[in-house]
C-alpha positions, 0 to 999 in steps of 0.5 A, a space after each residue: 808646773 807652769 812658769 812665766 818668761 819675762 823680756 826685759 822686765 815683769 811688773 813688781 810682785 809682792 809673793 814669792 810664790 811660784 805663778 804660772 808661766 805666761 809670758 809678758 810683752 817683749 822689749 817692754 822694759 819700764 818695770 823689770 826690777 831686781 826682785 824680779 830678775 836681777 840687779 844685772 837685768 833690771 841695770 841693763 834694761 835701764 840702760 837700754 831704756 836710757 838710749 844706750 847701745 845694750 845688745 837685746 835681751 829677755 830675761 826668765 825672772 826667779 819665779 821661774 827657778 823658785 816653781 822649777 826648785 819648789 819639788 827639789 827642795 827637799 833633796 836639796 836641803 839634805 844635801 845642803 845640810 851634809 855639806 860642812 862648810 870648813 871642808 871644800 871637798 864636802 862642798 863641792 861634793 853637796 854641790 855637784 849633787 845640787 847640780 844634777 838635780 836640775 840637769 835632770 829637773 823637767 821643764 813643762 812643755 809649755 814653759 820650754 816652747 814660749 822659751 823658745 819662742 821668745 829666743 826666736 823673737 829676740 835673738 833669732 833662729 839661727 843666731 847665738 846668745 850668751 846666757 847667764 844668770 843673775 841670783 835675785 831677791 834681797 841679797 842678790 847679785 851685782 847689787 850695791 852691797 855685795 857683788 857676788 862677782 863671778 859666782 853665777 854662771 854665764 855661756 857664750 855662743 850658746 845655739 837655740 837647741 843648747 838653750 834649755 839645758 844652758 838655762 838648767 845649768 845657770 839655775 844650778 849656778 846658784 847653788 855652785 861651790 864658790 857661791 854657797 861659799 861666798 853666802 856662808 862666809 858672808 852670813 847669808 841662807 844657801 837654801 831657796 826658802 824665804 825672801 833672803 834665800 837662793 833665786 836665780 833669773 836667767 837672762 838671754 842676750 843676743 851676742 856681738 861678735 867682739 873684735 875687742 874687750 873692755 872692761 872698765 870701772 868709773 873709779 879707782 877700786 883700791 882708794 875710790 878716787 874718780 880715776 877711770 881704769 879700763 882693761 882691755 883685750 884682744 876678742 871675747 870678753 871672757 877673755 878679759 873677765 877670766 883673765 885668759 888673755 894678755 890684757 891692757 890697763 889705762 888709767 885717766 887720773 884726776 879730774 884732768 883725765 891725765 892718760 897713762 897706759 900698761 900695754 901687755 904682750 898678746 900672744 893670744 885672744 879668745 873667738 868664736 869658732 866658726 866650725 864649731 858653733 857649740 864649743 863656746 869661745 876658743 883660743 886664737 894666735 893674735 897676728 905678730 903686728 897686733 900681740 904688741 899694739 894697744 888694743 885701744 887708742 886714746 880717742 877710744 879710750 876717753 869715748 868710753 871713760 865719757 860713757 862710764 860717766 854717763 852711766 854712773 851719772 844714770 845710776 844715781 853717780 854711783 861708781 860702775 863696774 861696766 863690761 863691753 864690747 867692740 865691734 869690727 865697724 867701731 861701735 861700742 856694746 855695753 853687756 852689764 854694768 854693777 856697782 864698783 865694790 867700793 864702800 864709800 864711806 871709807 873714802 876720803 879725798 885729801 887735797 893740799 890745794 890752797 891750804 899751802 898758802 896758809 900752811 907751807 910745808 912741815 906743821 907742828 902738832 901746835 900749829 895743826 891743833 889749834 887750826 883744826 879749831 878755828 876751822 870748825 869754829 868759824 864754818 860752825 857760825 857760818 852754817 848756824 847763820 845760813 839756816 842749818 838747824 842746830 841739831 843738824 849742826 850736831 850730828 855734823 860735829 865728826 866732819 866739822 873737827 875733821 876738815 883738815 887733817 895732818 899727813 907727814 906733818 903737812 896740813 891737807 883739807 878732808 874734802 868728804 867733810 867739806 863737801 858733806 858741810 856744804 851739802 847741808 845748804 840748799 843753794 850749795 849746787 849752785 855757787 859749787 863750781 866757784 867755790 871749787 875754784 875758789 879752793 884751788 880745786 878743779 871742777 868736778 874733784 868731789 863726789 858726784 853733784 847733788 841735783 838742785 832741790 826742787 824751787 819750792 824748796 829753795 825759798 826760804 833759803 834763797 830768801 835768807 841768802 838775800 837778807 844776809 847779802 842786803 845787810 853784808 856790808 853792815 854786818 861786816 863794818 860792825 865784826 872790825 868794831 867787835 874784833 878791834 874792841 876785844 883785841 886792843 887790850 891783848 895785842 902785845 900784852 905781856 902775860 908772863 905775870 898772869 897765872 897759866 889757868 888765868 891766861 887759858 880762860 882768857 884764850 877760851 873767852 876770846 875763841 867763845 866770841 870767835 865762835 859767835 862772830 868770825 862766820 861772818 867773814 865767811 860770808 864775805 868770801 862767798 860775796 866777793 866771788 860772786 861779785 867778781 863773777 857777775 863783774 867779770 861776765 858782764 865785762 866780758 860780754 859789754 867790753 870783750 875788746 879790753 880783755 881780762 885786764 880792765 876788771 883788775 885795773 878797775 880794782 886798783 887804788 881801792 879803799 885802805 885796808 889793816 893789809 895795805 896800811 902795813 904796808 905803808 907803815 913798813 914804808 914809812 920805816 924805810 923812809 925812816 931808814 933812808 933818811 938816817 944815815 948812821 942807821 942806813 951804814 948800820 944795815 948795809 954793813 955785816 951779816 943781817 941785823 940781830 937782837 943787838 941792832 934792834 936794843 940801838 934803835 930801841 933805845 934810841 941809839 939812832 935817833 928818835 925817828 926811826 925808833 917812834 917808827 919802829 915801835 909804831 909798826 910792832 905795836 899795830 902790825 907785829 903779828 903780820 908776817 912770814 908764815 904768820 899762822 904757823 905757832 913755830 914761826 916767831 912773828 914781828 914782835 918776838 923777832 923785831 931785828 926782822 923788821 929792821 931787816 926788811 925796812 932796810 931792803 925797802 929803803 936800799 929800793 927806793 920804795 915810796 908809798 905815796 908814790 906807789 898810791 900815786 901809780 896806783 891811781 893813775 892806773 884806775 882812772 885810766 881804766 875808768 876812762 877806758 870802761 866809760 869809752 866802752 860802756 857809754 858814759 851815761 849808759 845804765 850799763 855803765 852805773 850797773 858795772 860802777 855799782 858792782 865795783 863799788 860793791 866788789 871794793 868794799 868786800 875787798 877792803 872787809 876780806 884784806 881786813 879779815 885776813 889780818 884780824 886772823 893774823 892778830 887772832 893767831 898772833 894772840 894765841 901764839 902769845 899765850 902758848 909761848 909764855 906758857 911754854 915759858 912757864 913749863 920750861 921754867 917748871 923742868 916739865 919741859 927742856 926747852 920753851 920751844 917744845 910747846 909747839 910740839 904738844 897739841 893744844 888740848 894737851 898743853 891746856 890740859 896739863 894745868 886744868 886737869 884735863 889731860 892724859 899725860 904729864 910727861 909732856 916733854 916724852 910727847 914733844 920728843 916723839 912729836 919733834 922727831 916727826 916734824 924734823 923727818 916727815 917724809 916725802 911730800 905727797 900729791 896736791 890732791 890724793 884719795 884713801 879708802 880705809 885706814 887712811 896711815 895705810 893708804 897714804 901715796 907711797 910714790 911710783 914703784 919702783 921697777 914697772 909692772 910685771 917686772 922684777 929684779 933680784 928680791 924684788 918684783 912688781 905687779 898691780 896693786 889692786 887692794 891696798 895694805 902692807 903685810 908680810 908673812 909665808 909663801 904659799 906657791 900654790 900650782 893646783 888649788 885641789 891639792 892640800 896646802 901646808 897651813 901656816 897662820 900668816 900664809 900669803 897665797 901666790 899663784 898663776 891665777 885665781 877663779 871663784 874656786 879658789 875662795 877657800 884658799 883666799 879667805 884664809 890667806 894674809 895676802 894674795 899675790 898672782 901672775 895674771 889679773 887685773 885690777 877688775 878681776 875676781 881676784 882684785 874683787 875678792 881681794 878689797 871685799 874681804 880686806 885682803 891686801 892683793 897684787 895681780 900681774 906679777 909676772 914669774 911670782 910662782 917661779 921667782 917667789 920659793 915656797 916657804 919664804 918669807 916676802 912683804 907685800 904692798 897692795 897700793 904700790 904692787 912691790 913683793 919683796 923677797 925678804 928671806 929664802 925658805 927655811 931648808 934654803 937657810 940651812 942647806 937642807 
């Protein structure tokens, strides 16, 4: 048999048939691919190839372990087909044969001298490597889909005579217990035959003599949030890996890259053995002053967290799983690198970031229903007017009805949806920092950036974005002419003598021109931030000397608006209030004005002035108030006595609003002063800052609008739900009017057009209101859940720190998230047999790739050491498995038999019940 070595990468072939063994230039890495050797080779070779520090290597591709299996194959595939795969001993037993087979397999000479003589060239005579192996091919290790974490087998310190059977054993590996195990639970071959079957490359690196461990992931494993954890230990990284060794956590959260650290007790670390050169790492007693100290500083710990960004970013921002290693002279050694086994599609970012302003607190089902409407009418007619095809439009429609989203009763934007909409257009990477900032969002809290397109491609975008901004202010002078003609009819209308069905085609005729027209507004926004960017830097830049105040000064006395002439309408009020003393008596005296106050000036009890004044307000801006878009919150015309209230605080004040527009001009034309003195007063820069306040003016003046034509939108439906609530009420479908808010809007809708589900709707508002009332605690401004997201809601910090416990209760890392109760399993030997039980949740010291067995059937995991990049925290969210590591004393403190509640997100274990004989005295 011939063979052929590889160093860092051979040529893509399309065979997999065995080729002679001729060896390819060394260090020539520009065409290793996974096929060939390995996602763990060809990931390593690109960052070695990217300028990255990663040790020298060379790799023996498949084609070396296909040529070598090719004569083995038969007896192979006999034992193969002797192993039942319900039974470990079976398994095992198939797999020590497998094992022998190659331990006994000849390597030609000529294969065995250039393997030898690539390791003098690469890593030396005299020096050591560490050898491991990687399965390739369609289903091979370390790739995007599946991991196979810990299943192939690696040396440490392994000398040049030790190489060749080191080099057998990591072929062997392939077909080790755990592995065929992993391959048969997950519906993968476990022969060598074909593209899918069994192929191992083996790589060969040179060794650094680790002073420190690391290993780190670029994002949160349990909730895919782009957190970066790093754990950390003493020596070796095997060490680390296999969990030998005490360990140290840090977390950097949030696009801030808030530090926070757990720092464990290391007694012990794992080094090479200098007298010993063959024996592979070997424990060491850690110096007293450094078993308690960090293992790393803050400085290092955010260089590394900027390295795993680097290397996610080369990997196309996928989330890394990095290893490496730290030297004594502090430089830093990247081993490998593999996808975080993370299924992104199951994640979602939630922020409250901004939304709050609009929907403070607790929300009713009513509230939260309808919103979810208007957010996906209005971004649909935006899309639809940036260019995005409508069949594109359709395929979007899950993440456009899903752009908010309710958690404990408070409203929170889905950000994978928004992110995922606004990918669709062609310049979004370009205004995507403003618009973050827009949202309330920090910089960077999405997925990672796409690159821009190609400019070829952004033309017609661009060319569209023009026209759309050149006729803007059009556009939106001619939305205030088609919004006040289809509101004039309907604001404040009575509709209690309309029938229901009637008062619901009209609320559908109204959301059908929404649809067509409110994108628009959209639009706006998008211009006035811009405007106020470019206005800002150039001011910045021309005028550096008047700071950051000039830009708002400028802004002041700006064109009337629906916002500010309510304001002068309540002022008007209050001078109303000021001038009539009987009244002003009325308001200073007793508790707050109520429905009785508000009939005496209705009916003119006080005069004709205030009552003209008053009537005036609620007719043109009722529905402009507290809370205006919450259907819970009564606006101005259901609660009048509100705005008796508030006139009479603005009279007790003393405000004036002639006066105030009097300051206001006062401020801009001395700001004006102040930018011609800066400027020049004839300067061209001077006209261009002018045009673009007038142009920032305006968009002000159509956002300030919009706003409050939203307020009258929302106000208009509020209308409608009421009176059919009333009617409802008025029917004994429901007890009280008020309830309606606790239905959805599809709900409400369907009870009267045959559309709904349910007829008992008050059974619907009672659940609803009972949820309202008692939401929970509030959670983070920004969170992010992997899976069912009811499941991965923040739970709040544990209660008791990691690796504590006190009586019933003890605490660890959550590293895969899910609640489940059921029986302890104290399991000291994973070979000894195991009372099965249906709802077992294993508990032990620690966990290896030999425990898969007892893994997969187990409800839940709960181990002693670990951490939340070990085996077991892998196979835990890989299999869906809820896991808690480092739960210290679990096997001595948890009896066997009893029954205990876990937390995979929170890292709690609860002792709810002793074993059964303890129950009885047994």
């Amino acid at each position: 048999m011939t063979a052929h070595v590889t160093t860092a990468g051979a040529k893509p072939r399309g065979s997999h048939r065995p080729r002679s063994l001729t060896l390819a230039p060394l260090l020539d890495q520009k065409h290793m691919t996974a096929g060939d050797c390995g996602h763990k080779f060809a990931r390593l070779a690109r960052m070695r190839g990217a300028g990255l520090t990663v040790p020298a290597f060379f790799v023996l591709p498949a084609d070396w372990h296909r040529a070598l299996t090719l004569p083995l194959r038969p007896r192979i595939d006999a034992l193969l087909r002797s192993a039942d795969f319900t039974d470990p001993a079976s398994v095992r037993t198939a797999a020590a044969g497998i094992r022998e087979l190659y331990a006994t397999a000849p390597l030609p000479p000529e294969a065995e001298r250039r393997l030898l003589a690539a390791f003098d060239e690469v890593i030396g005579p005299a020096a050591p490597a560490a050898v491991r192996a990687c399965t390739a091919g369609v289903h091979g290790e370390d790739g995007a889909d599946d991991p196979f974490a810990g299943l192939s087998d690696s040396f440490l310190q392994v000398r040049r005579a030790a190489l060749v059977d080191r080099v057998r054993a990591c072929w062997a590996s392939g077909h080790n217990a755990e592995a065929l195990l992993y391959r048969h639970a997950r519906g993968l071959p476990v022969d060598c035959g074909g593209p899918d079957g069994i192929a191992v490359a083996v790589g060969v690196q040179r060794m650094v003599l680790a002073e420190r461990s690391f290993v780190m992931f670029t994002c949160d494993p349990r909730t895919g949030a782009a957190d970066t954890l790093i754990a950390a230990g003493l020596g070796l990284g095997e060490g680390v890996v296999q969990e030998k060794v005490g360990v140290d956590h840090y977390f950097l959260r949030g696009p801030e890259q808030r530090l926070e650290r757990v720092v464990a007790a290391k007694p012990e670390r794992l080094v090479a053995d200098p007298r010993r050169p063959d024996a592979g790492p070997v424990p060491q007693a850690v110096p007293p002053e450094l078993r308690d100290a960090p293992v790393l500083d803050d400085p290092l710990v955010r260089e590394l967290a900027a390295l795993g960004r680097t290397v996610q970013r080369l990997f196309g921002g996928q989330p890394q799983d990095v290893e490496g290693a730290v030297t004594a002279d502090g430089r830093v050694h990247l081993v490998q690198s593999r996808p975080v086994a993370v299924d992104l599609r199951l994640r979602r970012l939630w922020s409250s970031a901004n939304v709050t302003e609009s929907f403070p607190g607790p929300t009713t089902a009513l509230t939260y229903s309808f919103a979810r409407r208007f957010y996906h009418a209005i971004f649909h007619d935006l899309y639809r007017r940036m260019g995005v095809p409508a069949r594109t439009l359709h395929d979007d429609e899950p993440y456009l009805e899903r752009m908010i989203g309710l958690h404990r009763n408070r409203i929170h934007y889905d950000l994978e949806s928004w992110y995922r909409l606004h990918g669709r257009l062609a310049v979004f990477p370009w205004f995507r920092a403003s618009w973050e900032s827009m949202m309330g969002l920090a910089e960077g809290s999405g997925p990672a950036a796409e690159p821009a397109p190609c400019p070829v491609r952004l033309v017609r975008p661009v060319a569209r974005v023009v026209r759309l901004i050149a006729g803007h202010h059009r556009s939106m002078t001619a939305f205030e002419g088609w919004w006040e003609d289809l509101i004039a009819g309907r604001r404040g209308a009575d509709w209690s003598a309309a029938d229901p069905l009637a008062r619901i085609q009209d609320h559908r005729e109204v959301w059908r021109q929404v649809g067509n027209h409110w994108g628009v507004t959209l639009l706006n926004d998008s211009v006035l931030g811009t405007t106020a960017g470019i206005t800002g830097r150039l001011l910045a830049r021309w005028a550096p000397h008047e700071g950051p105040g000039l830009l708002s000064d400028l802004l002041c006395g700006d064109e009337s608006n629906r916002s500010s002439e309510a304001v002068m309408s309540l002022l008007r009020l209050a001078e109303t209030v000021r001038r009539n003393p009987r009244l002003s008596a009325a308001l200073r005296a007793g508790p707050e004005p109520g429905p009785e106050l508000w009939r005496a000036v209705r009916d003119g009890v006080f005069g004709e002035e205030p009552r003209a004044a008053a009537l005036e307000h609620l007719d043109r801006y009722g529905d402009r108030g507290l809370h205006e878009l919450k259907m819970e919150r009564p606006n101005l015309r259901s609660t009048p006595w509100t705005l008796l209230r508030m006139a009479g605080e603005h009279a007790a004040a003393g405000l004036d609003g002639p006066a105030l527009r009097t300051a206001e001009l006062r401020v801009r034309a001395a700001a004006e002063e102040r930018l011609a003195a800066a400027l020049g007063a004839r300067s061209p820069r001077l006209r261009l800052v002018r045009a673009l306040l007038a142009a920032l003016r305006r968009a002000i003046t159509h956002r300030e609008n919009s706003r409050y034509f939203r307020s009258e939108l929302f106000g208009y439906s509020k209308a409608v739900f009421a009176s059919l609530g009333e009617d409802l009420h008025a029917r004994g479908v429901l007890r009280d009017p008020g309830d309606v808010v606790h239905l959805t809007q599809d709900e409400l809708f369907g009870w009267y057009d045959g559309s709904g589900v349910s007829g008992n709707l008050q059974a619907l508002a009672d659940v609803r209101r009972a949820e309202y009332e008692a939401p929970g605690p509030d959670l983070p401004p920004g969170f992010t859940t992997l899976g069912p997201v009811r499941d991965r809601l923040p739970r709040g910090p544990a209660t008791t720190a990691p690796g504590g416990h006190r009586d019933g209760e003890l605490s660890g890392l959550g590293s895969s998230s899910g609640v489940v109760r059921g029986t302890a399993r104290v399991v000291l030997d994973p070979l000894r047999p195991v009372e099965p039980c249906a709802d077992m949740i294993l508990v032990a010291r620690e966990t290896d790739p030999g425990w898969l067995f007892l893994m997969l059937g187990a409800r839940g995991l709960v181990v002693e050491r670990g951490t939340l990049l070990s085996h077991t925290a892998i196979t835990g969210r890989k299999f869906a498995i809820p896991t808690v590591v480092a739960v210290a004393g679990a096997t001595t403190v948890i009896p066997d038999g009893a029954l205990i509640e876990m937390d995979g997100s929170t890292g709690i274990v609860r002792i709810l019940t002793p074993p059964p004989d303890q129950e009885t005295g047994r």
